[in-house]
C-alpha positions as CSV (number, residue, x, y, z in Angstrom):
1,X,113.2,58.7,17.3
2,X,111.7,62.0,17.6
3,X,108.1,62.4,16.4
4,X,106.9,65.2,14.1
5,X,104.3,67.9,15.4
6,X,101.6,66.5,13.0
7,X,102.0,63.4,14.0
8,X,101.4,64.0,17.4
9,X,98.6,66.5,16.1
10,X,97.0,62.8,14.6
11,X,97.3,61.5,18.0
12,X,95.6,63.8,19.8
13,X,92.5,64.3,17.4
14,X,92.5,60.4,16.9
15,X,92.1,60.4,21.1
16,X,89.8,63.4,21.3
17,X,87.7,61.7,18.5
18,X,87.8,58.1,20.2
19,X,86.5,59.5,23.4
20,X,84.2,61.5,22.0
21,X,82.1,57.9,20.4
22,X,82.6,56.4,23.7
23,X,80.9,59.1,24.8
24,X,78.2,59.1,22.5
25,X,77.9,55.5,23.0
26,X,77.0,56.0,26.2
27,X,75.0,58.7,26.1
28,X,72.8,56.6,23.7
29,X,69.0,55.6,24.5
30,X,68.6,52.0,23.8
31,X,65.0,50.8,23.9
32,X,64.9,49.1,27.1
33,X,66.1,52.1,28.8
34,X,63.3,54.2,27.3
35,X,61.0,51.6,29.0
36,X,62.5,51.8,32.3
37,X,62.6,55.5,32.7
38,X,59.2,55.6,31.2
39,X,58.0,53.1,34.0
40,X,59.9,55.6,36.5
41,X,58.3,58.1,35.5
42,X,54.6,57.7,34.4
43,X,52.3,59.5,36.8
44,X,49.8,56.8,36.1
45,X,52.1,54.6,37.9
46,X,53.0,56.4,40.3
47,X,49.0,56.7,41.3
48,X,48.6,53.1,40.8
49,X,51.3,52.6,43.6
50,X,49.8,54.5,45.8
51,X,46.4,52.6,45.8
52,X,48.3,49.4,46.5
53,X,49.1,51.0,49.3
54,X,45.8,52.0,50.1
55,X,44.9,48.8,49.7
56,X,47.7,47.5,51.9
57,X,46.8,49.5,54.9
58,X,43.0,48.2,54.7
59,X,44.4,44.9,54.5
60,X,45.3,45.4,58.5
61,X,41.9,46.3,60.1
62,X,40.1,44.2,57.9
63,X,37.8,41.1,59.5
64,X,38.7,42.2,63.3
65,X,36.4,42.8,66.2
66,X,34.9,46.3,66.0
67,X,35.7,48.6,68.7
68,X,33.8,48.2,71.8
69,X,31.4,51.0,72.9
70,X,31.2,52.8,76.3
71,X,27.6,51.9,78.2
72,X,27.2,55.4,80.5
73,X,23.6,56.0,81.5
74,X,21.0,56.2,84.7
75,X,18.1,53.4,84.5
76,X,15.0,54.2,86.9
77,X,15.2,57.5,87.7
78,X,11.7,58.9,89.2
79,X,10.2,62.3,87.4
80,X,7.4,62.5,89.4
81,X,6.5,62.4,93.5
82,X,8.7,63.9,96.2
83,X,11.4,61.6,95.1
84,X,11.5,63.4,91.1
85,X,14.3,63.4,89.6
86,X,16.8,62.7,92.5
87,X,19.4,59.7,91.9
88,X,19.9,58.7,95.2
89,X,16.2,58.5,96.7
90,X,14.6,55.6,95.0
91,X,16.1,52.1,95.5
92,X,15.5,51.4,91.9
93,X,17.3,54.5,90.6
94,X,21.1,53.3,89.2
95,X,23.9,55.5,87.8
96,X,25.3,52.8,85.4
97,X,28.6,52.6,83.6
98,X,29.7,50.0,81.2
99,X,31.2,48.0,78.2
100,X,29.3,46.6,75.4
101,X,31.5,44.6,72.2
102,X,30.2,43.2,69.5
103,X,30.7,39.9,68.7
104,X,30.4,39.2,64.1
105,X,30.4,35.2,63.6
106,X,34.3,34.1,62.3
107,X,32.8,33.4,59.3
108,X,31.9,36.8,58.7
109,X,35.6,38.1,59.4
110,X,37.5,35.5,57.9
111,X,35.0,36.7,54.6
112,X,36.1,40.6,55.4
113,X,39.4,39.7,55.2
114,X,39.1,38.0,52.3
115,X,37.6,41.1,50.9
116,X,40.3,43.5,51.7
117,X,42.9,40.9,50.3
118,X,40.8,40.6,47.1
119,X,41.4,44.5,47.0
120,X,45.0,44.7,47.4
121,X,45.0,41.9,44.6
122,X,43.0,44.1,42.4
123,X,45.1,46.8,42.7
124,X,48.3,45.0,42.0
125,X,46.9,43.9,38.7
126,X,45.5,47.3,37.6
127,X,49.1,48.4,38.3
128,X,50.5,45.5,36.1
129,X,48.2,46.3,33.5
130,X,48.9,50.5,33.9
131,X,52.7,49.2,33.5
132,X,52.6,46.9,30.5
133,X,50.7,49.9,28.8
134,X,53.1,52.3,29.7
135,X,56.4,50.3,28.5
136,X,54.6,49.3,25.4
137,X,53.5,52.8,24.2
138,X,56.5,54.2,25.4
139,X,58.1,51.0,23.0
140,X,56.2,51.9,20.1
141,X,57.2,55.7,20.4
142,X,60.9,54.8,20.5
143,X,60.3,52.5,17.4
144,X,58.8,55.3,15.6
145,X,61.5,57.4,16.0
146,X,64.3,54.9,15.2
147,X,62.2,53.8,11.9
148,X,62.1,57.4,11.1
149,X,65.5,58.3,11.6
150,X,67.0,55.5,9.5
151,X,65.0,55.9,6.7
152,X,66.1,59.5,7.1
153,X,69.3,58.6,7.3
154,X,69.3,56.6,3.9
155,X,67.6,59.7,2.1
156,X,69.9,61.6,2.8
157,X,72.5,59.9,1.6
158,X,70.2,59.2,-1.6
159,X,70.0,62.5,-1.5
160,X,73.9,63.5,-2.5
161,X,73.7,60.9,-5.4
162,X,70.5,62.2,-6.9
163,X,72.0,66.0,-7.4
164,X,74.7,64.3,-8.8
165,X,72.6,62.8,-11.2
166,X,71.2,66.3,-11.6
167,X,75.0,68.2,-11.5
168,X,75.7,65.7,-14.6
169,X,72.5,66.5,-16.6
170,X,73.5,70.3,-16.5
171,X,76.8,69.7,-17.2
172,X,75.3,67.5,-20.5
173,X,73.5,70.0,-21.6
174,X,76.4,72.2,-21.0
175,X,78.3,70.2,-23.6
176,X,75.6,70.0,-26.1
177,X,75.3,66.5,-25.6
178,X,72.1,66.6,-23.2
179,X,68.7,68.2,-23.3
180,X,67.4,71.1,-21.3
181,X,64.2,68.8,-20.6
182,X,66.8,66.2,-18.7
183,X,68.1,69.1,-16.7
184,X,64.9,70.1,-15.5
185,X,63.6,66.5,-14.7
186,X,66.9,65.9,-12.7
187,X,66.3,69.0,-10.8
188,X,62.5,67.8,-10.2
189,X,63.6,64.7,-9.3
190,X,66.4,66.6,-6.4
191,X,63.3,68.7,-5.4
192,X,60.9,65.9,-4.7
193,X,63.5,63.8,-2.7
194,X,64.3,66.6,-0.6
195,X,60.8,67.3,0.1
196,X,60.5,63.4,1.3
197,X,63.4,64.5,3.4
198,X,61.2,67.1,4.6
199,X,58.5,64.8,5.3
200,X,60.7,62.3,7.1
201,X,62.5,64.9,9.1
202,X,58.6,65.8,10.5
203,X,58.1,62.4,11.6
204,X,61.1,62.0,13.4
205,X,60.3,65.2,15.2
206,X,56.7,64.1,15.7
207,X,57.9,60.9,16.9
208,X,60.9,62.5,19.2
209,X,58.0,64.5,20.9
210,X,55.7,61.7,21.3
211,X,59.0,60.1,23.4
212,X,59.3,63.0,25.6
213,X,56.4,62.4,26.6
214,X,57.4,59.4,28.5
215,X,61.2,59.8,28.9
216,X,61.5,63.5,28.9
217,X,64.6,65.3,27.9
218,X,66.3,61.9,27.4
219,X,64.0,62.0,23.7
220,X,67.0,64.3,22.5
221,X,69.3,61.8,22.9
222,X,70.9,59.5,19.9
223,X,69.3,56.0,19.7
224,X,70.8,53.0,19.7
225,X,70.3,50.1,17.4
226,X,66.9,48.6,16.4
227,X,66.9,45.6,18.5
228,X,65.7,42.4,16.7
229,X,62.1,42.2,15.9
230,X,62.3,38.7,15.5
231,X,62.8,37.7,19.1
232,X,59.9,37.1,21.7
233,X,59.8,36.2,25.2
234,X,57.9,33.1,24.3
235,X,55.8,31.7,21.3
236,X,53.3,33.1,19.6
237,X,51.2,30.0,20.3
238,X,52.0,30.5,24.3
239,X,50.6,33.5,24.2
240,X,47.5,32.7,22.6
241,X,46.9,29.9,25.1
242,X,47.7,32.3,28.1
243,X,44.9,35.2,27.8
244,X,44.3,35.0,31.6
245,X,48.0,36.0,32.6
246,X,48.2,39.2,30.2
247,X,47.9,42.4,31.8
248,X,44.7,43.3,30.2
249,X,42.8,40.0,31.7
250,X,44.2,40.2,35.0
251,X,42.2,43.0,36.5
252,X,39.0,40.9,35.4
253,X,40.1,38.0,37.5
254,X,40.8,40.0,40.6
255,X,37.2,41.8,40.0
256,X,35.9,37.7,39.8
257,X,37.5,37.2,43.4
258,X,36.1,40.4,44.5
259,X,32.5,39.5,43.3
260,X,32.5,35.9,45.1
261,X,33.6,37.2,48.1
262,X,31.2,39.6,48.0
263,X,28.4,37.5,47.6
264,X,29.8,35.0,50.3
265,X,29.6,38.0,52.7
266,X,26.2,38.9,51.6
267,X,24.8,35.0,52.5
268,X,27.1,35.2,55.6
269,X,24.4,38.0,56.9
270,X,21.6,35.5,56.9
271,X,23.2,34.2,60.2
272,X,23.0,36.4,63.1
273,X,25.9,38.3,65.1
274,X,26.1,38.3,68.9
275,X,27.0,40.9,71.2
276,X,27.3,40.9,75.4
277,X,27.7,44.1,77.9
278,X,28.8,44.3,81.3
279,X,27.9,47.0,83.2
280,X,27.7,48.5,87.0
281,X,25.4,50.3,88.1
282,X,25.7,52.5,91.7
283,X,22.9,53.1,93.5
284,X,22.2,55.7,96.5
285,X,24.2,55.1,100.0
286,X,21.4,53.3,101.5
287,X,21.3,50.6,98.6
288,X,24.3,48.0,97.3
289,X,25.6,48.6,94.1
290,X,24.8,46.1,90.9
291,X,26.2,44.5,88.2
292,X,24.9,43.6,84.8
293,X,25.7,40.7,81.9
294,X,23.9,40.6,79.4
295,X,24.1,38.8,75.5
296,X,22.5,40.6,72.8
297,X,21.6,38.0,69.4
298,X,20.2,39.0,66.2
299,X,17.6,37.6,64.5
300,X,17.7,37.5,60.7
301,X,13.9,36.8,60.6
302,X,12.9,38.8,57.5
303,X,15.3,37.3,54.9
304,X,13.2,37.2,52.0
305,X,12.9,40.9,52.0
306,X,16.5,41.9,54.0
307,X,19.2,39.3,53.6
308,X,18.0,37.8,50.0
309,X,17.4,40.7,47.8
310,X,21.4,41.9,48.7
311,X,22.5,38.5,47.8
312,X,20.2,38.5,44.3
313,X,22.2,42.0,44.0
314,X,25.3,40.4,44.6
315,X,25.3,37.6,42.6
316,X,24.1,39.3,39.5
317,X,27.2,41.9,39.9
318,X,29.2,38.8,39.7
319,X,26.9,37.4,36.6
320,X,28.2,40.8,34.9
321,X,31.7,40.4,35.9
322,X,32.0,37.1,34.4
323,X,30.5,38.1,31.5
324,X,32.5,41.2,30.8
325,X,35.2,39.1,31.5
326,X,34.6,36.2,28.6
327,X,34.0,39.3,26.4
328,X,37.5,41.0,27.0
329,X,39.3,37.6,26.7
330,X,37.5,37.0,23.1
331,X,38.1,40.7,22.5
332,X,41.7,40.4,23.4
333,X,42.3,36.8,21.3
334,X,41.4,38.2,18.2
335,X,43.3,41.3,18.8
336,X,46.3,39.0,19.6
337,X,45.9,36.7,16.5
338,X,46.0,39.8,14.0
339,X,49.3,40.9,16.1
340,X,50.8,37.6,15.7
341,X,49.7,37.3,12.2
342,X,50.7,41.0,11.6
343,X,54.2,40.5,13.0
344,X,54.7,37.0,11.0
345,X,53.7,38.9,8.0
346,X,56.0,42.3,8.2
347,X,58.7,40.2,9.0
348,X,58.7,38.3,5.5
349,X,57.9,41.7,4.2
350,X,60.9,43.0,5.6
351,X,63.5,40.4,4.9
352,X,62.4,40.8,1.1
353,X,63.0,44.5,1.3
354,X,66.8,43.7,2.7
355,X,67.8,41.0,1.2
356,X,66.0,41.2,-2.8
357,X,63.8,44.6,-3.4
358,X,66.7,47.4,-1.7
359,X,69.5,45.3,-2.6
360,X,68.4,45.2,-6.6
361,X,66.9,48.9,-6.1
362,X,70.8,50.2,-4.8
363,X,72.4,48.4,-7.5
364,X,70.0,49.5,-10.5
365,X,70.3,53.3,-9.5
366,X,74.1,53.0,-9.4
367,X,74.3,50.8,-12.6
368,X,72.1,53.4,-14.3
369,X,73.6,56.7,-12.9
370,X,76.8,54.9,-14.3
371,X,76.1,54.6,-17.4
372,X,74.4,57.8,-18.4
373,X,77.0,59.5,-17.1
374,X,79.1,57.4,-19.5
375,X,77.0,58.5,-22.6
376,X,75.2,54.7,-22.7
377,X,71.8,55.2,-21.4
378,X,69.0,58.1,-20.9
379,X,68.7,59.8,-17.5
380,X,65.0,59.1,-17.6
381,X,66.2,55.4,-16.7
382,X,68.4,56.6,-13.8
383,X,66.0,59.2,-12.3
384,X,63.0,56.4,-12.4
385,X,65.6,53.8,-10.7
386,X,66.4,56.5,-7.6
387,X,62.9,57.3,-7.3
388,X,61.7,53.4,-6.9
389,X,64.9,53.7,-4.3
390,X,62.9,56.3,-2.6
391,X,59.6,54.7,-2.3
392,X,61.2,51.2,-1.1
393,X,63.1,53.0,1.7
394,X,60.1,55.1,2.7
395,X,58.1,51.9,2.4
396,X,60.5,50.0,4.4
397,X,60.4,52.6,7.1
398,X,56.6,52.1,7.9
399,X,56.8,48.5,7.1
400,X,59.5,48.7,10.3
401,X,57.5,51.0,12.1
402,X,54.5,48.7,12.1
403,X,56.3,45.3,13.0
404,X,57.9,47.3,15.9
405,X,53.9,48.3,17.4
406,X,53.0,44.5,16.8
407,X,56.2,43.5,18.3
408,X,55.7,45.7,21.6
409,X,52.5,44.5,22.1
410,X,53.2,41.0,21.9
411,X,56.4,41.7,24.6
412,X,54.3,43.5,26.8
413,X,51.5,41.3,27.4
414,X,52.7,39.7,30.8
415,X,54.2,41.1,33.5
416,X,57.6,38.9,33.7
417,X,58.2,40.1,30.8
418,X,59.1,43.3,31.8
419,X,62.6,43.0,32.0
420,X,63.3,39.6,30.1
């Protein structure tokens, strides 16, 4: 059986068109993808990288025995007489040439090493922290701009009904049935939806170029779907017993480490170092040659106004460490209990607005519209029901805007959590 031309002409643009959503399907920007290419490529990451790396390579010298120091000299050597200034003449004259190391206590190094590892820690959780910021704002921006688009979406499809609403008024007033005054509030009521459109449009632009900044051209890209607010890596009440293993606290407790070591190193000076040298010395052809051992001890005798006032210094740095410390932890509990209570709220909010306010809104507009343009009712009725349509959508788009920012924060408090 031989097929006609436009069937095969249905064919073809039922092909071209199913490639073409695959295509666009995977050309989409989900939000976890925003995230990772954020993470790749935040220069603030990047720079956090690199001191871990510092931190690394300091982690390799740290605590060992410093480099020993050459010993050349002449000891003796006569400046006055017939003998002056001759290196072979006086017995006692010696060209000498040496080694001389330098001996800190274990202590001491095993503290220095300590140290440096305390650094690298550091630096590994300012880069957590620096990447938990960067995939939450990047988050948030990608939120924005779906919240935006959807409502935008919805208007716009408002939108065709509303000059409908208006396209009947004229035609009533066309046929003597309607008033002029209608008309012209139907138009009104087309020109104030479309400038919402307006106004929606601008914050999906504003929000599209807020994701640029972390994804770069990929912002231009179509979205995919809102993931579910509802979902978080753990409890709420996890996370409020957890402050010390959210990015924001975790610098703190490195900086803690940091301080006690530091302190530890700043007693450990109290007890004296040790050094030896060995050196031989040549003296003229008439006189054997010598060699020379000697040990070389400090002594910490002036603590009280040496050794103590560093540690005093040392251990009120710590004092203030602590402290800031307890203050960011309450700082960031409260913040976390109005995000939890924040994201509890907006989500009852928002399952009212899908399954009771839009729902009766949608169905009171088209009831309405309905039956004016059946003679039954006044427009005023209809035009009031699209407008509280409106308002519920535009409300609804903030409402989802704001549960997505307290939902990205509470996601991106702990580093695991980065891809979960």
């Amino acid at each position: 059986m031989r097929w006609s031309s436009r069937v095969w002409i249905h064919l073809l643009l039922l092909l071209i068109s199913s490639s073409l959503a695959f295509g666009a399907d995977d050309s989409t920007l989900s939000l976890e993808s925003a995230v990772e290419q954020a993470l790749q490529r935040a220069p603030q990451v990047d720079a956090k990288s690199a001191s871990i790396e510092a931190a690394q390579a300091l982690t390799v010298s740290a605590g060992r025995l410093p480099d020993a120091q050459l010993v050349v000299g002449i000891d003796n050597l006569p400046v006055t007489g017939p003998d002056a200034y001759s290196t072979t003449a006086d017995f006692m004259t010696m060209r000498k040439i040496g080694l001389m190391q330098q001996f800190p206590r274990g202590e001491k190094r095993r503290l220095q090493r300590e140290r440096a590892q305390d650094q690298l820690d550091l630096a590994n959780a300012e880069t957590v922290e620096t990447r938990l910021d960067v995939a939450r704002e990047s988050a948030q921006a990608w939120i924005r701009r779906a919240s935006a688009e959807i409502a935008l979406s919805d208007l716009r499809v408002l939108e065709s009904e509303v000059e409908l609403s208006a396209t009947a008024a004229r035609a009533s007033v066309a046929s003597g049935r309607g008033s002029s005054a209608e008309a012209l509030a139907a138009e009104a009521a087309v020109a104030r939806l479309k400038n919402r459109v307006l106004q929606m449009q601008s914050e999906s632009r504003q929000a599209q170029a807020e994701l640029a900044r972390w994804v770069g051209d990929a912002a231009t890209r179509p979205l995919a779907p809102l993931p579910s607010f509802d979902d978080l890596p753990v409890s709420p009440e996890a996370f409020l017993t957890t402050p010390h293993l959210h990015g924001t606290i975790l610098p703190y407790e490195a900086r803690l480490a940091e301080a006690r070591t530091d302190v530890a190193l700043a007693r450990a000076e109290r007890r004296p170092d040790w050094s030896t040298e060995l050196s031989y010395a040549k003296r003229g052809p008439a006189f054997s040659d010598m060699v020379s051992l000697q040990f070389t001890v400090g002594l910490p005798l002036f603590a009280r106004t040496r050794q103590n006032p560093v540690i005093a210094a040392r251990t009120a740095d710590l004092k203030r460490i602590e402290a800031e410390r307890d203050t960011e932890i309450r700082m960031h509990t409260a913040e976390l209990q109005q995000m939890v209570l924040e994201w509890e709220q907006l989500g009852e909010q928002l399952k009212q607005y899908q399954t009771e306010l839009l729902p009766l809104a949608r169905e009171r507009s088209r009831v309405s519209l309905a039956a004016y343009r059946a003679g039954r009712s006044d427009l005023r009725l209809s035009l009031e029901a699209f407008e509280d349509e409106v308002n519920l959508l535009v409300d609804r788009a903030a409402l989802q805007n704001q549960r997505g920012r307290a939902w990205a924060f509470l996601r991106y408090l702990q580093a695991q959590h980065l891809h979960s």
